[in-house]
C-alpha positions as CSV (number, residue, x, y, z in Angstrom):
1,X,96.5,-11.1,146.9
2,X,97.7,-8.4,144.3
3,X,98.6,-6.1,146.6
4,X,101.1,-9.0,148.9
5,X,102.1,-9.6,144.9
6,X,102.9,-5.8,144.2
7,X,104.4,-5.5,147.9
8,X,106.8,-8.4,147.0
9,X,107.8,-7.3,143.8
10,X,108.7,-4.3,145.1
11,X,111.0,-5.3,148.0
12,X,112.6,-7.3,145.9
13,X,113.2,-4.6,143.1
14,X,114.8,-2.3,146.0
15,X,117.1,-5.3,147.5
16,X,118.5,-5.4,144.2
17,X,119.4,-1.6,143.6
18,X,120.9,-1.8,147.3
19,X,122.9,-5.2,146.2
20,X,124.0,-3.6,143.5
21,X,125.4,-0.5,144.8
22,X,127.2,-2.5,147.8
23,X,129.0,-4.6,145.1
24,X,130.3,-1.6,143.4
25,X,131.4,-0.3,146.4
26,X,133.2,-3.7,147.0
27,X,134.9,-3.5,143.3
28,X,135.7,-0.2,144.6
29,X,137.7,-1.2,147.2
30,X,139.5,-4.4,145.3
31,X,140.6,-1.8,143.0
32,X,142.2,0.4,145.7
33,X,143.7,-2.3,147.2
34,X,145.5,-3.5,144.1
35,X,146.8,-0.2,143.3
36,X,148.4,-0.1,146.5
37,X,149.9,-3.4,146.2
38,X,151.2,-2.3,142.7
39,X,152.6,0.9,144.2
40,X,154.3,-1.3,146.9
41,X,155.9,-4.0,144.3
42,X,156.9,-0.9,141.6
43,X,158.8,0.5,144.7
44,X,160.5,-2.7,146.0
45,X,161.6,-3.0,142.0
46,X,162.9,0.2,142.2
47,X,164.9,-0.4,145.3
48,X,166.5,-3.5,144.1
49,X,167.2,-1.4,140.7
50,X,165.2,-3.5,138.4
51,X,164.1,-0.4,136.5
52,X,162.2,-2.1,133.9
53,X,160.1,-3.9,136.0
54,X,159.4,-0.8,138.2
55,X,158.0,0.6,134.5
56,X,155.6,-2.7,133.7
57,X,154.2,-1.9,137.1
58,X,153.8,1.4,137.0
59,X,152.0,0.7,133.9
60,X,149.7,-1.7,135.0
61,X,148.9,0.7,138.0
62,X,147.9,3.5,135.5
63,X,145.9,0.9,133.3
64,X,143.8,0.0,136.6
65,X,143.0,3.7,137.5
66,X,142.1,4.4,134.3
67,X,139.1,1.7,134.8
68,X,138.0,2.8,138.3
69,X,137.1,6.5,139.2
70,X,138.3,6.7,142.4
71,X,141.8,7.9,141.2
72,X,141.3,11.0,139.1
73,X,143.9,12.5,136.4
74,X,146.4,14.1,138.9
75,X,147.3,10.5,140.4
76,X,147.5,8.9,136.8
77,X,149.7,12.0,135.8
78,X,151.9,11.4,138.5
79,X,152.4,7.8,137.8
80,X,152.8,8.7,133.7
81,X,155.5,11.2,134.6
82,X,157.0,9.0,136.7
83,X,157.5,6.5,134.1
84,X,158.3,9.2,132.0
85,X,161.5,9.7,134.3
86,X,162.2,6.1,134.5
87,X,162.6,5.5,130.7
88,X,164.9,8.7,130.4
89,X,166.7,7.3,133.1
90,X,167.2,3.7,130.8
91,X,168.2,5.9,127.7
92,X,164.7,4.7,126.0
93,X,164.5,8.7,125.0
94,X,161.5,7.8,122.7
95,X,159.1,6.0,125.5
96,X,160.0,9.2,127.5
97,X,158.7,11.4,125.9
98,X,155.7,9.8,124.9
99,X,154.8,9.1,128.6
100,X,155.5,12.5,129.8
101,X,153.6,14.2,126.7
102,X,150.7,12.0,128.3
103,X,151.1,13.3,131.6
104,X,150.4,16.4,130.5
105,X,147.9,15.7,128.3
106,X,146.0,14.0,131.7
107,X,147.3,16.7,134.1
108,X,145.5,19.6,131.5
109,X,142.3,17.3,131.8
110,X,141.1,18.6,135.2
């Protein structure tokens, strides 16, 4: 009887590292998929000119690779030194080179 007990406890210890690991590979994958739709709507902003927008999304997209560690510092450069460009490109001098001082600081990271 102990030992169906001990057999028990242990299949159901291991079911729940495997369940576990499959959900993170899941979150994974729900965060991939929302940076791509962000990089799809930042672009569609920027080809309709809305310049600000294209920013707050670009934004967003670097605050969401920041969480997951699928997208390492080179991506989130790029996107901070794109948004960088795009506040030079409003005149917001100040934002600009705050975001591209970070994208440095992240590029020398690696």
């Amino acid at each position: 009887m102990l030992r169906i007990k001990m057999k028990i406890l242990i299949i159901i210890i291991i079911s729940l590292i495997f369940a576990a690991n499959e959900n993170n590979h899941y979150a994974y994958i729900d965060a991939i998929d929302q940076i791509q739709s962000l990089e799809e709507i930042a672009e569609k902003h920027l080809s309709l000119g809305d310049t600000i927008n294209a920013i707050n999304t670009l934004i967003e997209i670097t605050n969401y690779a920041e969480l997951t560690p699928v997208y390492g510092d080179d991506f989130i450069a790029e996107k901070l030194y794109k948004i960088g460009q795009l506040f030079f490109l409003t005149d917001n001098h100040k934002s600009s080179e705050t975001y591209l001082l970070l994208s440095i600081e992240r590029y020398n990271q690696n």
